[in-house]
N, C-alpha and C positions, 0 to 999 in steps of 0.2 A: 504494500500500500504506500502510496505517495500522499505528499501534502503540499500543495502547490501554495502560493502566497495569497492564494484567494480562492484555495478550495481542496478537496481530495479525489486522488485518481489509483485506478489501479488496473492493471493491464490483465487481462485474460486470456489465456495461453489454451491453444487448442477449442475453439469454442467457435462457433459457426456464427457468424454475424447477426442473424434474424434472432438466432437462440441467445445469444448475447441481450441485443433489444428486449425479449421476452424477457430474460429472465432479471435486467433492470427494473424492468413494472412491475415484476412481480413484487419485487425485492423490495420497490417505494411502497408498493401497495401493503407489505407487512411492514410497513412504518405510518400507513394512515395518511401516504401520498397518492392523489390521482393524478392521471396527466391530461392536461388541458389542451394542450398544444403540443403538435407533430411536425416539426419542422425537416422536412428530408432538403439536406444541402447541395446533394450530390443530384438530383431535378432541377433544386431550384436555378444552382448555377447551370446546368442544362440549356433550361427551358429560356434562362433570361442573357446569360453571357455563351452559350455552345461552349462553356469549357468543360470538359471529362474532371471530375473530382472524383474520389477515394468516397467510397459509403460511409454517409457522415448525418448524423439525425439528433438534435437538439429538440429533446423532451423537455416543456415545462411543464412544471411537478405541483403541486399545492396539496399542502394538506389543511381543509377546510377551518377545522377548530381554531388552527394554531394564526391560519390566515385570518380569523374573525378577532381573534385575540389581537393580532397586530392593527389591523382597523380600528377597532375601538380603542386604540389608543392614541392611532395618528391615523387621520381619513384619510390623509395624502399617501400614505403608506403603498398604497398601490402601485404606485410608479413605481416600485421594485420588486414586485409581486411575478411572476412564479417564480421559485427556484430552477436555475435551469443544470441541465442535466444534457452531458454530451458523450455519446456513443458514435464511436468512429474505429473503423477499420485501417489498420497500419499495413506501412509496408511487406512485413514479413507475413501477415496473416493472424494476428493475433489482432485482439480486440480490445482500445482502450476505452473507460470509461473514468469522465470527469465530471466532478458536481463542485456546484457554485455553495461557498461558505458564506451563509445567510448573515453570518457575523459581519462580514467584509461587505454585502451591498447593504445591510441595515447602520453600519459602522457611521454614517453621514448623518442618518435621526439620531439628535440627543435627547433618548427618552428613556427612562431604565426598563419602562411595561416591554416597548418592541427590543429594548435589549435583551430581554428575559426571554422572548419569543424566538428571538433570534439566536438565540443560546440552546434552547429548545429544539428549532429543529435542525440547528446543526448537530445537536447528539445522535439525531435520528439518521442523518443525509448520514451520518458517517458511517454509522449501521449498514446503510447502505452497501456501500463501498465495501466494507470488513465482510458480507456476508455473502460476496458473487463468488460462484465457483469457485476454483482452483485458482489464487491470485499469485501474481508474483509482484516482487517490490519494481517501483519505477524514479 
């Protein structure tokens, strides 16, 4: 498992890119995250620049309660609303996956309720990460 300066990631070795995808949702999903948004990169930049990109798909993640919790504290909060979550296929064929630390975009509201939240679900986002297949450090 890695830890990026603004999030954690961790590389999946031997694992089939779709099966990857899956088994991220699943894996939000037993932390009490849905995903909202299905961002596939590797179309978009297709469909809008014709350049060939590496399968690359930017999940945004929300988990409702914790999302209500940070609204009611700061309405404006939304602007950094969903957690996003990125699955992308590397060169060798292994699959990394990287999630945004809620700490690091809520870090700019000084409020302690959305820091609490944000503290919150970053224990979970990390969850995340620690509980994908067979990981190897990055």
């Amino acid at each position: 498992m890695g830890h990026l300066r603004y999030g954690f990631q961790t590389t999946l070795a031997g694992i089939d890119y779709d099966d990857a995808v899956m088994q991220v949702t699943e894996a939000l999903a037993e932390e009490g995250f849905g995903v909202l948004t299905h961002t596939d990169m590797r179309a978009t930049l297709k469909n809008k620049l014709d350049v060939d990109f590496r399968r690359y798909v930017i999940l945004g993640a929300c988990n409702p309660k914790l999302a209500h919790q940070a609204l009611e504290a700061d309405p404006h909060i939304g602007l950094l609303l969903s957690c996003n979550v990125v699955v992308q296929e590397m060169a060798d064929g292994d699959v990394m996956v990287s999630v945004a630390d809620p700490r690091s975009m809520f870090g700019v509201v000084r409020c302690v309720s959305v820091a609490d939240v944000a503290g919150e679900a970053a224990v979970r986002l990390r969850r995340v990460t620690d509980s994908l297949g067979i990981a190897r450090p990055v």
